[in-house]
Each structure stands twice: as structure tokens, then as C-alpha cells.
C-alpha positions in Angstrom: 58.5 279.1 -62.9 56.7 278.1 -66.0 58.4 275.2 -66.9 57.6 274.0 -62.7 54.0 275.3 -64.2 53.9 273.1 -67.1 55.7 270.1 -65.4 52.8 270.3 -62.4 50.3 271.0 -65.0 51.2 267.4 -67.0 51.3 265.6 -64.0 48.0 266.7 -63.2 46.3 265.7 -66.3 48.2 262.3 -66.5 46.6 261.7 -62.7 43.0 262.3 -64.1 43.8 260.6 -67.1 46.2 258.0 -65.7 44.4 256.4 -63.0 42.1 253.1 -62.3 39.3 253.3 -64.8 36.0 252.5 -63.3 34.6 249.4 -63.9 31.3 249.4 -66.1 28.6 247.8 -64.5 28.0 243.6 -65.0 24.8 243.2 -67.2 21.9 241.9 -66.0 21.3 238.2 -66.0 19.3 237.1 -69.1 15.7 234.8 -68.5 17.9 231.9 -69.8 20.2 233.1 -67.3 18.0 232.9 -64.4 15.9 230.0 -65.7 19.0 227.8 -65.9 20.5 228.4 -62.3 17.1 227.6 -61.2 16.9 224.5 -63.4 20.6 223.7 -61.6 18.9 223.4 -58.2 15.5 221.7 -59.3 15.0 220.4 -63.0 11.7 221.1 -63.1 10.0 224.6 -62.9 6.0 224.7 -62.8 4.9 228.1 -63.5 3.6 229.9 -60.1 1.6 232.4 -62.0 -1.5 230.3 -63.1 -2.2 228.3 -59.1 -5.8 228.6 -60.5 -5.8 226.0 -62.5 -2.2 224.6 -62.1 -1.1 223.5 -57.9 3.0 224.1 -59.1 4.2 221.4 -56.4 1.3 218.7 -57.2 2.3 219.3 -61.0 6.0 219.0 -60.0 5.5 215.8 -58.5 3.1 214.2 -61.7 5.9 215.3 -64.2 8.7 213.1 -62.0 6.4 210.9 -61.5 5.8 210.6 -65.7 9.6 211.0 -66.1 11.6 209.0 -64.0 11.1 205.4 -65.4 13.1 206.8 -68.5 16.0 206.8 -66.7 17.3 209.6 -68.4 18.6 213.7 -66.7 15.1 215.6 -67.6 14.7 219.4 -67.3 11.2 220.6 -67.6 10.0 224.7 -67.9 6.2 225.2 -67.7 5.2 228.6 -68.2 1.9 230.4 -68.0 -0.2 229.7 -71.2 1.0 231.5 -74.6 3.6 233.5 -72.9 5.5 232.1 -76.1 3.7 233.9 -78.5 4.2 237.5 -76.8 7.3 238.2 -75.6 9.7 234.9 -75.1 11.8 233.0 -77.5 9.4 229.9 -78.6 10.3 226.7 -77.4 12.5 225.1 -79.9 15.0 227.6 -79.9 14.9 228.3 -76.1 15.6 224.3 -75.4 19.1 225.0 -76.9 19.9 228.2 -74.9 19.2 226.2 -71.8 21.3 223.3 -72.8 23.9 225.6 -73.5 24.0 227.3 -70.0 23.5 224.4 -68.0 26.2 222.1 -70.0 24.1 218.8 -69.3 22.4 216.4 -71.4 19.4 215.0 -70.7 15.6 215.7 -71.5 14.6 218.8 -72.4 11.1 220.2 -72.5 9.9 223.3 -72.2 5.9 224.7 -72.7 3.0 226.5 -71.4 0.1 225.0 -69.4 -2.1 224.1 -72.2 0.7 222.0 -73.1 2.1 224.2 -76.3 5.6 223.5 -76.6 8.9 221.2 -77.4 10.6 218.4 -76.5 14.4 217.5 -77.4 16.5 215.1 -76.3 20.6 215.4 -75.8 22.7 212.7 -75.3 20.2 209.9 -75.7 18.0 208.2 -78.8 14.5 209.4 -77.1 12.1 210.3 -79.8 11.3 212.6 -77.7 9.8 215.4 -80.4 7.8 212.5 -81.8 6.5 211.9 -78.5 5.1 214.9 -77.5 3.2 215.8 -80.9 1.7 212.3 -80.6 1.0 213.5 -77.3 -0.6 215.9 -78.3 -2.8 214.7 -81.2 -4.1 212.1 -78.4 -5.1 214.4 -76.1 -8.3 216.3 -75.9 -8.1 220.1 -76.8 -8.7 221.4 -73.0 -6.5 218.6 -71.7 -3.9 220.4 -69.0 -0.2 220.2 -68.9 0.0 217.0 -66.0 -2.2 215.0 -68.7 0.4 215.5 -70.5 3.2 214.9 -69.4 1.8 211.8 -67.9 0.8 210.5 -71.2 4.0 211.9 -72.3 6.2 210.1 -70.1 3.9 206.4 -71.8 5.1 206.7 -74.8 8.5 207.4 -74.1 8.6 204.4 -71.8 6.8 202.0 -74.3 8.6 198.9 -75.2 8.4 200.1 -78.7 7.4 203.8 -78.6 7.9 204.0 -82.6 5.4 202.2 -83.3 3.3 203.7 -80.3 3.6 207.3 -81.9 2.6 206.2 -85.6 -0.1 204.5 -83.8 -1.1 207.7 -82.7 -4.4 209.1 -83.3 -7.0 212.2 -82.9 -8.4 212.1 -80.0 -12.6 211.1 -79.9 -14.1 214.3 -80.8 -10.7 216.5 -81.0 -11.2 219.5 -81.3 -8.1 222.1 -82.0 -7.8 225.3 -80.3 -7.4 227.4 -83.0 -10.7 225.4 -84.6 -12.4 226.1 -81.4 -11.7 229.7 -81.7 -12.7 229.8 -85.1 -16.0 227.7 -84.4 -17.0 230.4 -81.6 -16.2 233.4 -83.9 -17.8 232.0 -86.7 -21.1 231.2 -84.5 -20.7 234.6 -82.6 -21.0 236.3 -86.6 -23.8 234.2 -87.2 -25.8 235.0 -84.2 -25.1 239.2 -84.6 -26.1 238.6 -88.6 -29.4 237.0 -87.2 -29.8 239.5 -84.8 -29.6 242.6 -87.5 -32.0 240.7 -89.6 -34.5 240.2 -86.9 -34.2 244.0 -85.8 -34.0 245.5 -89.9 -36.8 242.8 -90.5 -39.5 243.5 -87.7 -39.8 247.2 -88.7 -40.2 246.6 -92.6 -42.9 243.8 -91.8 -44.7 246.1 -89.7 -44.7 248.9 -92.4 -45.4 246.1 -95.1 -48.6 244.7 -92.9 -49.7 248.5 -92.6 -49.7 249.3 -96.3 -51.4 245.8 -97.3 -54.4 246.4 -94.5 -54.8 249.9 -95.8 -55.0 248.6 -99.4 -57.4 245.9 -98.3 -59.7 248.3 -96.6 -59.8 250.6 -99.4 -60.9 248.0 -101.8 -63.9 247.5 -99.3 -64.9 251.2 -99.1 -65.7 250.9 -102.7 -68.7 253.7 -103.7 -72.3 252.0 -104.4 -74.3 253.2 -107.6 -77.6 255.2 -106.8 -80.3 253.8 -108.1 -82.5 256.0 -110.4 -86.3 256.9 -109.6 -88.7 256.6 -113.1 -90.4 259.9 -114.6 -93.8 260.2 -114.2 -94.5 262.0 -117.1 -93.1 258.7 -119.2 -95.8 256.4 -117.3 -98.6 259.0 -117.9 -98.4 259.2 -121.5 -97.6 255.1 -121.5 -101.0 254.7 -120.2 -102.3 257.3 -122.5 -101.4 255.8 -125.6 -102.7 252.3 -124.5 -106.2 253.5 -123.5 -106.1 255.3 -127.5 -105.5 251.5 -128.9 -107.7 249.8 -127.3 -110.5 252.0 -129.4 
């Protein structure tokens, strides 16, 4: 009976122990996961997060409209503005993740709305890096994403687009974002300084303007002498004396 025991015993721990092991859960598809299978079916996501300032299918349709004279596979991300600088990989080194998933060459670009972000080209002799900083040196500092891209696309597809992006320059007036901001902080300092001096300054005039009146009217208020009345007795024995002379 206790060797049946032990027998029934190890054959019960080897079929808890023994049998299919269950499968751990798949992980989660990464952004670059999900950004590339939707890249797969249309190589150019617009950004559905921003529609007031950015109409996702008439932006879809200017950047194939810029791109397809290059005659080149393109795949183009547009995100909302500065997502980059919070929580996703920046540009440059998402480009290669997505090339890596989808397995294609082609142009690759990938930025926000304001037009912050990278180009790189696989496969072909595009500058395309080049392209899109003269791009955006040329354009003004509130210029959108279309704008670029459209201006983008003319310099790729210039005869000689070297020469088109060293003859690049500032735009009339170009203004940087980051100069902007500082312009509008510095301007926003100047105005509260001014402000605090007005209201310290108003006061200590008053008080100033007070003591100076009271000064002024005090040298007015200035005591007159009293004039002094003769003696009689002095005129009396004046008159006496003269009268004795004239003897």
C-alpha cells in the first residue's frame, strides 16, 4: 500500500508538473510597430489630432503631390507639433526603426506640423537631409508642414538641387521659434519691470511732492518783526534840552 501510495503520489506531481506549459502572453505592438503596418497600406500618415490647423487628407494629397515627380518609394509621418520633444524617439533615430520594420527603401521623412523633423534617404543619392534644413532656413518661422513639403519636394526635384540648397538663404524677416519665444519673454520681463516701477514710483513721488509743498509753505509762514513804539520820556527831555540852548 505505500509503495501504490508513493507510485500514485509521483505520478500526480509529474501531471502538474509535466504538462503543456501555458503560453505567456504576445507583447504589445510597439508605436514603430503600429506606425509601420500603417505606413504598409498608405505611405503617408498626416496627424488626425491637430484638424484645426492641419485638413489630414488635403495635407495627404499636397505631400504626393510635392513627392511624386522624384520618382522615388517615399514614407512620410506627420505628427502633432513637438510630440518629439516629450515622449517619442526624435526623428533621426525613429527614420531607422521604420526602415527597419517595413524592409523598403525609399524616402523617409518623419516630423511634426511646424515642420520639426528629418529626412533620410535609402536606396537612392537624394540629399534629402540637405533638402529639408534648406527647407527650412527658407521658410518663414510660422510656415505649416504642406509649405513644406511643397517647397521640399522643389529642391529635391531641381535640376541641380546642390547648388539649390547652398543657395539657400534666411528667409525675409526670419524669425526662429526659439528667438520668438525668447523675444516675447524678454518683452513680457520688460513690461512687468515697467509696471513695478510705475506702481513703486507713483507712491514715493506722491510722498516726495507732499514733503517739498510742506517745506515750501513753511518757508512762507516765516514770523514778521514787531516794530517798536518810541518813549515819551526820551522826546520830552529832547525838547527840553533844545529850548535850554537856544538861551
Amino acid at each position: 500500500m505505500l509503495r501504490l501510495g508513493c507510485i500514485a503520489g509521483f505520478v500526480l506531481l509529474l501531471g502538474l508538473s509535466g504538462g503543456p506549459a501555458t503560453a505567456a502572453p504576445p507583447d504589445p505592438p510597439s508605436r514603430a510597430d503600429l506606425v509601420a503596418e500603417a505606413l504598409a497600406e498608405d505611405p503617408v500618415q498626416i496627424t488626425d489630432h491637430e484638424a484645426r490647423v492641419l485638413d489630414p487628407a488635403a495635407a495627404r494629397a499636397a505631400v504626393k503631390a510635392a513627392l511624386d515627380p522624384l520618382g522615388v518609394p517615399y514614407y512620410v509621418v506627420v505628427t502633432p507639433r513637438h510630440i518629439f520633444l516629450k515622449e517619442f524617439t526624435r526623428p533621426e533615430q525613429f527614420i531607422p526603426i521604420l526602415h527597419d520594420r517595413l524592409q523598403k527603401d525609399g524616402l523617409y521623412v518623419v516630423t511634426d506640423t511646424t515642420g520639426n523633423g528629418f529626412a533620410r534617404v535609402y536606396g537612392a543619392s537624394l540629399p534629402a537631409q540637405d533638402a529639408w534644413r534648406a527647407t527650412r532656413k527658407e521658410m518663414a518661422y510660422d510656415a505649416g508642414v504642406v509649405e513644406h513639403f511643397t517647397r521640399f519636394g522643389e529642391i529635391l526635384a531641381d535640376p541641380d538641387p546642390s547648388a539649390r540648397i547652398a543657395a539657400a538663404t534666411d528667409a525675409p524677416g526670419y524669425v526662429s521659434r526659439s528667438d520668438s519665444r525668447d523675444r516675447i519673454e524678454m518683452t513680457a520681463m520688460g513690461l512687468g519691470t515697467l509696471v513695478g516701477a510705475v506702481l513703486v514710483g507713483i507712491p514715493v513721488a506722491v510722498s516726495m511732492t507732499g514733503s517739498r509743498r510742506k517745506a515750501a509753505l513753511g518757508a512762507k509762514t516765516v514770523r514778521r518783526p514787531i516794530p517798536q513804539r518810541a518813549n515819551p520820556s526820551r522826546k520830552t527831555s529832547r525838547k527840553g534840552g533844545n529850548k535850554g540852548g537856544r538861551r
